[in-house]
N, C-alpha and C positions, 0 to 999 in steps of 0.2 A: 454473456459477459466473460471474458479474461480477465483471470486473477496473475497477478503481479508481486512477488514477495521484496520488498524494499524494507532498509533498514534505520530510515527516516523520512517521514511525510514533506517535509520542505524541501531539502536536498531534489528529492524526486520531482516534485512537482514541478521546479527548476527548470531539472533536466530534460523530462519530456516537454514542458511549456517552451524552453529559451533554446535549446539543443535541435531537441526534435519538433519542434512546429506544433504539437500537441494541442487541444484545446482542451481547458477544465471545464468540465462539466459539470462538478459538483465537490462540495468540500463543506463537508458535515461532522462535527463535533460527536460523538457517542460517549465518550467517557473521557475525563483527564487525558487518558494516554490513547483512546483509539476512535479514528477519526472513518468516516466513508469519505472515499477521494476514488473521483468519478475521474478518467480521461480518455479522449477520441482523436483519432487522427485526422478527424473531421466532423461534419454537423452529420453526414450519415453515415459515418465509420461504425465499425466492432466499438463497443465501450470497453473500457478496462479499470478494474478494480484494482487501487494500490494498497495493498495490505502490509502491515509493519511486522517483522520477522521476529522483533523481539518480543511481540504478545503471542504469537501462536508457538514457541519451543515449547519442547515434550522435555521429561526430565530422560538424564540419561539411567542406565542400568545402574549406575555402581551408587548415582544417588537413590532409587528404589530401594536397592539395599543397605543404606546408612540409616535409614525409616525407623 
């Protein structure tokens, strides 16, 4: 599976779905804010996982050191 960094689950899904011919394969709730969202460029494609960029930032240096 390919992972994907997107910066909203709908927006995307859209775009692969309506844009790109995409098929959803899955679209799973995990928490409030983070979702498993499944898509292929076909029923035997690569899957690709869309992941939200806003759950996964790292803090930067300068806030480590306001700590």
């Amino acid at each position: 599976m390919i992972t994907i960094v997107i910066d909203e689950y709908d927006a995307a899904i859209k775009h692969y779905v309506e844009d790109l011919g995409f098929t959803l394969i899955e679209d799973s709730t995990l928490t409030p804010d983070k979702r498993w969202v499944v898509m292929a460029p076909s029923d035997q494609g690569a899957r690709i996982l869309l992941a939200n960029c806003l759950l996964y930032t790292s803090p930067s240096p300068r806030d480590a050191h306001e700590s």
